[in-house]
Wavefront OBJ file of the C-alpha trace (Angstrom):
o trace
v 25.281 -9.715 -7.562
v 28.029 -7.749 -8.667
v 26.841 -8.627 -12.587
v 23.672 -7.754 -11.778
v 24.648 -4.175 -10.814
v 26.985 -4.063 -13.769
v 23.851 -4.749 -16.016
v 21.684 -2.148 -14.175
v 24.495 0.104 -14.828
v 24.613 -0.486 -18.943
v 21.213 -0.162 -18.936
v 20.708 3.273 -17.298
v 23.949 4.919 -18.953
v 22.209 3.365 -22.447
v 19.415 4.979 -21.998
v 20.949 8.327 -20.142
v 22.880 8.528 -23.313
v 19.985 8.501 -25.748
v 18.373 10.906 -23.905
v 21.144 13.251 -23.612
v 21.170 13.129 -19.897
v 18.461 16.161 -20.178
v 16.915 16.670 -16.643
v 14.051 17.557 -18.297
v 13.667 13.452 -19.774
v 13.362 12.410 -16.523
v 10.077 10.993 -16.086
v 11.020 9.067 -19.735
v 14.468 7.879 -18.350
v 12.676 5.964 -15.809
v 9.209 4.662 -17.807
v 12.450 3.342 -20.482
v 14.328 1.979 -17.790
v 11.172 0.355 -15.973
v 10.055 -0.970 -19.205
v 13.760 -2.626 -19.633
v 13.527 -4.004 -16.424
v 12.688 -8.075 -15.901
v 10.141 -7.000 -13.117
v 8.817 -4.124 -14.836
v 10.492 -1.484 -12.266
v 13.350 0.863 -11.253
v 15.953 -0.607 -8.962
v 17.337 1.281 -5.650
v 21.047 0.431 -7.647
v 18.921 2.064 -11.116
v 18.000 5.089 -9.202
v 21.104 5.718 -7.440
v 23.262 5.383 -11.015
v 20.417 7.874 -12.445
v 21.103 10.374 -9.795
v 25.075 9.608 -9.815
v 25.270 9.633 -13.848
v 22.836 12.971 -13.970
v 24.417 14.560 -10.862
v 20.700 15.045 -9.239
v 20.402 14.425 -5.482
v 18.685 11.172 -4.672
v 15.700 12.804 -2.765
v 15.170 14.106 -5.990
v 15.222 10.956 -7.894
v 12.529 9.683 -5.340
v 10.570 12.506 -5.587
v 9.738 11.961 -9.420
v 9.791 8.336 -9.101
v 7.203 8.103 -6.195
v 5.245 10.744 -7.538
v 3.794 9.254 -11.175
v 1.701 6.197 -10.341
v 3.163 4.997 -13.521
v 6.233 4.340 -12.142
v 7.449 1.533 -9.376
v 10.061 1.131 -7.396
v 8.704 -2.656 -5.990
v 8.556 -5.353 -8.966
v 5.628 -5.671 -10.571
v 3.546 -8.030 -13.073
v 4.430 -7.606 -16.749
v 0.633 -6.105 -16.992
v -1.064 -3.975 -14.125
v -4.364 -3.382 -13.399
v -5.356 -0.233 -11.691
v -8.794 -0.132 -10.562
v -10.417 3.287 -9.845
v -11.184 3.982 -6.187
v -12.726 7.433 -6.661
v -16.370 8.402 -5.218
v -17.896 7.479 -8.738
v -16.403 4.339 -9.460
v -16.600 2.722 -5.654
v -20.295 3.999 -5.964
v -20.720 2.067 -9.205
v -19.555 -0.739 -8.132
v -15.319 -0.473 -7.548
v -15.342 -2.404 -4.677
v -17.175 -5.501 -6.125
v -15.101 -4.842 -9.414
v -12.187 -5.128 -7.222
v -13.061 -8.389 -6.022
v -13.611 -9.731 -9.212
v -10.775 -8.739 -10.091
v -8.858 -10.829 -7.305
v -11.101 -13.356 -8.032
v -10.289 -13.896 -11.632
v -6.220 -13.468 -10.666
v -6.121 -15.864 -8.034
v -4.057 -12.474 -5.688
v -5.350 -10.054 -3.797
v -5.055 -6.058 -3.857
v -1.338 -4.835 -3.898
v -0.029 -8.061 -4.915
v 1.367 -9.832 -8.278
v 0.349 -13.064 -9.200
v 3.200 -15.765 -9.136
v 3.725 -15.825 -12.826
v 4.529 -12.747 -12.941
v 1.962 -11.634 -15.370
v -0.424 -9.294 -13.255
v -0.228 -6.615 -10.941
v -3.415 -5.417 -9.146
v -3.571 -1.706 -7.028
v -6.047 0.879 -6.414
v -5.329 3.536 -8.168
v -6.967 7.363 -8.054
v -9.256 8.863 -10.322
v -8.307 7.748 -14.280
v -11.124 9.701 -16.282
v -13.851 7.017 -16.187
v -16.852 8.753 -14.618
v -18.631 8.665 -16.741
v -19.172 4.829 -17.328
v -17.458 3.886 -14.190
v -16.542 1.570 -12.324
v -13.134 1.654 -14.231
v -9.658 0.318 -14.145
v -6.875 0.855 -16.209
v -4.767 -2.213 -17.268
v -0.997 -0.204 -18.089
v -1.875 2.943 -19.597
v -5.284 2.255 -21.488
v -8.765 3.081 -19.427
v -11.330 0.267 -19.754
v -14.498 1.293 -18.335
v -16.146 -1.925 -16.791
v -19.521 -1.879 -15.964
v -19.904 -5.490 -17.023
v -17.662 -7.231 -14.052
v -16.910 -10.036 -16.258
v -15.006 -7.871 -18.887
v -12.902 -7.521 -16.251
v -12.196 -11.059 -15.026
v -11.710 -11.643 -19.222
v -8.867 -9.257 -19.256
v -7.157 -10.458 -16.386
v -7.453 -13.771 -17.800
v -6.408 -12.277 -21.221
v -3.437 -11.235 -19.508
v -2.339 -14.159 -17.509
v -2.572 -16.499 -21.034
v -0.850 -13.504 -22.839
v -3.534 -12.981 -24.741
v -3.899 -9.383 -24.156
v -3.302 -6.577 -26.781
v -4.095 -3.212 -26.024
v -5.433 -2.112 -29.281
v -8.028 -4.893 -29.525
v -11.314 -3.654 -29.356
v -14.259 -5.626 -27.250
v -11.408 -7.633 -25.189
l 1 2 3 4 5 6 7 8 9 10 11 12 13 14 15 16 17 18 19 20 21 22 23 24 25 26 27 28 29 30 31 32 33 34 35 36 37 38 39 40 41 42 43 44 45 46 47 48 49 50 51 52 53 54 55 56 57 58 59 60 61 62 63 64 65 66 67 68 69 70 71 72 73 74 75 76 77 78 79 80 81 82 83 84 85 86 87 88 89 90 91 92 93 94 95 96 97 98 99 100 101 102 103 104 105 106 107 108 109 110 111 112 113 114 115 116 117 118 119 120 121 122 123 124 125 126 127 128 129 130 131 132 133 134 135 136 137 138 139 140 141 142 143 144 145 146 147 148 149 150 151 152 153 154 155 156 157 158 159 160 161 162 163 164 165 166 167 168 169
């Protein structure tokens, strides 16, 4: 345990240092120490050396990192797929999206599959009206009318298949 805090500790004075401990590089602190992560989040140990190193109480620290939906503070799949529970998108057809969804990851809502791959959530409104239902698989919005594009990514994603700038996936 204790090199496993050690290494959490490099890691956030690494990247604390490149970003000149600047209060203002918060939010990209975390996304750079999430993305260094194994499980794709920030530690409790992580946020308590950010607030330590940066001299920033710890409600603080919380604050930013449970306000972005982008970041975590539970591990999470390498990929996560955030499907759209707004008015439009349920109305369109979120909910049986959503279960398609489950369907093609073998988990249900909230959880990670056991690969570690996949992440599933509801997530609020991402800019898909207007060819909703859509979900958002990291930080690209695919707009998935056609429920079995969506079982295709996840599947994309559990094979490793996946690239983000691929078009038709």
């Amino acid at each position: 345990m204790e090199n496993t805090n050690k290494l959490n500790e490099d890691i956030v004075t690494n990247i604390l240092d490149r970003h000149g401990r600047d209060r203002t590089k918060l939010l990209t602190v975390f996304l750079d120490i999430q993305e260094a992560s194994d499980h794709n989040f920030v530690s409790e140990q992580q946020a308590e050396a950010v607030a330590r190193e940066m001299n920033i109480p710890l409600s603080e620290i919380y604050d930013v990192l449970t306000f972005y939906s982008m970041l975590n503070t539970e591990p999470r799949g390498k990929r996560t797929f955030g499907i759209c529970r707004n008015v439009s998108c349920r109305f369109r057809g979120g909910d049986q999206l959503a279960k398609k969804v489950e369907e093609a990851a073998g988990i249900s809502m909230g959880e990670t599959d056991p690969t570690g791959q996949v992440t599933i959530k509801w997530i609020n409104c991402i800019g898909g009206c207007d060819d909703s239902p859509a979900i958002k698989i990291d930080d690209k919005v695919f707009c998935c009318s056609d429920h079995e594009r969506a079982a295709r990514l996840v599947k994309k994603c559990l094979d490793g298949s996946f690239k983000h700038w691929e078009a038709g996936n």
